[in-house]
Structures are given as structure tokens and as C-alpha cells.
C-alpha positions as CSV (number, residue, x, y, z in Angstrom):
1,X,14.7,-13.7,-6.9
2,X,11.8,-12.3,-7.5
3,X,8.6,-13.3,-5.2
4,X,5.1,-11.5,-3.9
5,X,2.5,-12.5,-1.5
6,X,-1.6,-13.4,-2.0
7,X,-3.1,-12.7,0.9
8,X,-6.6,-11.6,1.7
9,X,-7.1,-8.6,4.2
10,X,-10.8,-6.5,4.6
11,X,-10.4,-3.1,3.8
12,X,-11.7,-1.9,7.2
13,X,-12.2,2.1,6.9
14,X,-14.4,1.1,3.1
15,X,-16.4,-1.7,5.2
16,X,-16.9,1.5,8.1
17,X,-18.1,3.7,5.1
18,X,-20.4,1.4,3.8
19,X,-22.0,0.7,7.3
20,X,-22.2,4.2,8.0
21,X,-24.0,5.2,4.6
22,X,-26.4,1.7,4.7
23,X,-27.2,2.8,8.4
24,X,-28.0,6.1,7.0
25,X,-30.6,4.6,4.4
26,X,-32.0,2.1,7.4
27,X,-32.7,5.3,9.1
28,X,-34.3,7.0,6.5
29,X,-37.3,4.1,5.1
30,X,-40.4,4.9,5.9
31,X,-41.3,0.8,6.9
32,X,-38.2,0.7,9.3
33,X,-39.4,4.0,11.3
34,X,-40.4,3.5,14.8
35,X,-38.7,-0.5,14.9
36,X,-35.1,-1.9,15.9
37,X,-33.7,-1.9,12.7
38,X,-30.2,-0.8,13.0
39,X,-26.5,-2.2,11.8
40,X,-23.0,-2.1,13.9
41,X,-19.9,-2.4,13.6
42,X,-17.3,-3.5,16.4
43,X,-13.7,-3.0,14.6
44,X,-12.1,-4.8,17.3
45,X,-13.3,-8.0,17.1
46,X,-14.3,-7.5,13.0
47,X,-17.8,-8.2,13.9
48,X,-21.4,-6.7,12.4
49,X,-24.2,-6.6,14.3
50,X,-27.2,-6.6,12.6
51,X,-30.6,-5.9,14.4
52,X,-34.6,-6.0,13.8
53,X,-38.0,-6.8,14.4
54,X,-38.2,-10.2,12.6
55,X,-35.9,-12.6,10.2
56,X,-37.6,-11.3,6.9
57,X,-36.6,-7.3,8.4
58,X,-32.8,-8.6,9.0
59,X,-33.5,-10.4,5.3
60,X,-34.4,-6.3,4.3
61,X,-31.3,-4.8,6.0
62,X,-29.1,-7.1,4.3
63,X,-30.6,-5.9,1.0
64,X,-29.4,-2.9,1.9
65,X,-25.5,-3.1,3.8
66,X,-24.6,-6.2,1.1
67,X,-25.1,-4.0,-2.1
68,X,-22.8,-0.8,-0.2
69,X,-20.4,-3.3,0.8
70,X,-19.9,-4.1,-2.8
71,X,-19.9,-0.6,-3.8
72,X,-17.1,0.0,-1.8
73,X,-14.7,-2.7,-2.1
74,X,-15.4,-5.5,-4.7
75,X,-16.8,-8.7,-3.6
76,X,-16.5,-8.1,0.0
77,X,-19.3,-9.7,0.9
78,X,-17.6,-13.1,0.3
79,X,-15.3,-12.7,3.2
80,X,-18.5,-12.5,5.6
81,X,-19.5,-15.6,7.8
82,X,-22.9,-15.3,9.1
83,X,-24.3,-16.7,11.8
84,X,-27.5,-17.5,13.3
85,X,-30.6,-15.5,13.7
86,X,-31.0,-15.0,17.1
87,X,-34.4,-13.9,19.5
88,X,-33.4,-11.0,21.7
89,X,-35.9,-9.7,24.3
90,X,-39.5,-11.0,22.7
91,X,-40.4,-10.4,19.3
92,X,-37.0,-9.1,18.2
93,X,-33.6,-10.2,15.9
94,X,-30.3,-9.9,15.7
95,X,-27.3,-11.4,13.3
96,X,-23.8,-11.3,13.9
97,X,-21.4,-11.7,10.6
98,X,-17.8,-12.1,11.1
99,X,-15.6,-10.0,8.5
100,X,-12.8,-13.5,7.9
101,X,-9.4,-11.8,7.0
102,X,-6.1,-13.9,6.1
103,X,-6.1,-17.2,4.1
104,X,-7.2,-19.8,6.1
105,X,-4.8,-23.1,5.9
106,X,-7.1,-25.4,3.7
107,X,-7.6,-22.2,1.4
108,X,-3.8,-21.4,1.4
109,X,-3.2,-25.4,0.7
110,X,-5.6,-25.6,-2.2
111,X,-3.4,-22.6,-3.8
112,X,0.1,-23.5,-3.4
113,X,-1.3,-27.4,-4.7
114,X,-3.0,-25.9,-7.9
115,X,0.6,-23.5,-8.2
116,X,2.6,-26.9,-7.9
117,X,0.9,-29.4,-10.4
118,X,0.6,-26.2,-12.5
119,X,4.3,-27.0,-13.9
120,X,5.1,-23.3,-13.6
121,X,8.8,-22.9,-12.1
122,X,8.0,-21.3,-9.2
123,X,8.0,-22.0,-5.5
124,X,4.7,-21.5,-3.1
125,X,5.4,-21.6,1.0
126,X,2.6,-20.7,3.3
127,X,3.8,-17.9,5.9
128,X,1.2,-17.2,8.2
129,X,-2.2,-16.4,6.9
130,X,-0.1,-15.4,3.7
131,X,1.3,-17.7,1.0
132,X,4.4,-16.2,-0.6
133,X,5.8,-17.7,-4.3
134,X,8.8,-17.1,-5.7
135,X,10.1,-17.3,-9.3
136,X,13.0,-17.0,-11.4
137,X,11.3,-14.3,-13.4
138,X,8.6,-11.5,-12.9
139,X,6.8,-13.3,-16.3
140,X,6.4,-16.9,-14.5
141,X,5.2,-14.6,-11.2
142,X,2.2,-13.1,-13.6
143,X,1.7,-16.1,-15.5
144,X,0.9,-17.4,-11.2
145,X,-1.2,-14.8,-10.4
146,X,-3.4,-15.0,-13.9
147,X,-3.4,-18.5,-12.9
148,X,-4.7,-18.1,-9.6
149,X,-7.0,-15.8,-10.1
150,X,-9.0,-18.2,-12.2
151,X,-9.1,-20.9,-10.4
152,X,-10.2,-19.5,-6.9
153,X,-13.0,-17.2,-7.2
154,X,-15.2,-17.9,-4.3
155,X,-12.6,-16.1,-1.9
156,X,-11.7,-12.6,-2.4
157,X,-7.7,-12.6,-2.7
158,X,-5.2,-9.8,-3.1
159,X,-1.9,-9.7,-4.5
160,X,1.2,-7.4,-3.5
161,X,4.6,-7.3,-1.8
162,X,5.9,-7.6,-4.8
163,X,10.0,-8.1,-4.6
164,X,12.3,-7.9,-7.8
């Protein structure tokens, strides 16, 4: 039977190179010379760091990494949770944004609900942070995917392991 997986991974060595290039620009301003301003990136943990002299300067930097990010891989910057501004020694900033990867489980719910009351003869199981469906034929597996790629569009999903 044929069957593939949605899942929703971040494309780690694009996010790098956008990091990398944004940091570049940060660098390079004439208004951010001589302050804090600075981005980076722990891959361990999925974590960027985002530093400055003030909110409104994080606010600028963020103009800046959120535009390469998209650049480099479509709608990326949905899978970021930010969190709060934080004072570091004085007058100074910093924001951490967590890079989410996998489905979480109400996300992977609200999918294989919409697949099921969609009529479509096909099966939807959550593995994981995956949800894997399954069909009788590759057309009923595209008619899915068309299907769920209306429907959710706040979260960036992808689509592969594709079985005959």
C-alpha cells in the first residue's frame, strides 16, 4: 500500500547560511558599529541568540536575519518561538528564538482529524513527531497532500517518504 509521511524538520546548514550572511550585514551597518549587535547560533540545542543595545536594535536585527531566513528556505521563520527580551549587564539585550522541529501532537491531531472527516479513503496514524497516511492509491495520497496543504498554512510542513 502505498503511504508517505508530513513531517516538519528545519533545514539546519540553510538556517547556518543565513545566520552567517545576516551576521555579515550586522557587521557591516554603519548604526550598529561600535555596539553589541551580533546573532548566534547554537546547533545543539536549535537555539538563536540574538544580542544588542536596546529592544528597538534587536527589533533592527531581526529586520535583517528574518528576511535571509526566508531567502534560504521558504517560510522558516514560522517554525521560530521567540522568547522574551531580556536585560543583560545594564543597558543591554538579548533574545533567544527556538528553531521548533517535528509536529507537535495538537498540530499532528488537527491533521489526521481534517484527513479523516475529509472522506478520502485513506488512513492517518501519528508516529512520533511524524504522521504517516496510507492509501489504496498514489491519486487518493495527492488528492491528501493538496488537501493538507490548504488547510494548514501557519506551520511549515514537508512531505516525503514516499512508499509505492
Amino acid at each position: 500500500m502505498p503511504s508517505f509521511d508530513i513531517s516538519s524538520e528545519a533545514d539546519m546548514v540553510a538556517l547556518k547560511n543565513a545566520i552567517d550572511v545576516a551576521g555579515r550585514q550586522v557587521g557591516n551597518r554603519y548604526d550598529f558599529k561600535g555596539t553589541s549587535a551580533k546573532i548566534d547560533l547554537n546547533e545543539k540545542d536549535k537555539t538563536i541568540t540574538l544580542f544588542g543595545d536596546s529592544e528597538f536594535q534587536l527589533g533592527q536585527v531581526k529586520d535583517i536575519l528574518f528576511p535571509e531566513m526566508e531567502k534560504k528556505d521558504r517560510e522558516s521563520t514560522k517554525r521560530l518561538d521567540a522568547g522574551d527580551i531580556q536585560s543583560i549587564s545594564g543597558n543591554k539585550a538579548k533574545q533567544l528564538l527556538t528553531v521548533k522541529s517535528g509536529i507537535e501532537s495538537e498540530l499532528a491531531k488537527k491533521i489526521v482529524k481534517l484527513i479523516k472527516d475529509s472522506k478520502l479513503k485513506v488512513q492517518a496514524s501519528i508516529q512520533g513527531d511524524a504522521v504517516r497516511v496510507t492509501g489504496a492509491k498514489r491519486d487518493l495520497l495527492q488528492e491528501t497532500i493538496a488537501l493538507v496543504k490548504k488547510s494548514v498554512t501557519d506551520y511549515p510542513l514537508q512531505y516525503g517518504n514516499f512508499r509505492d
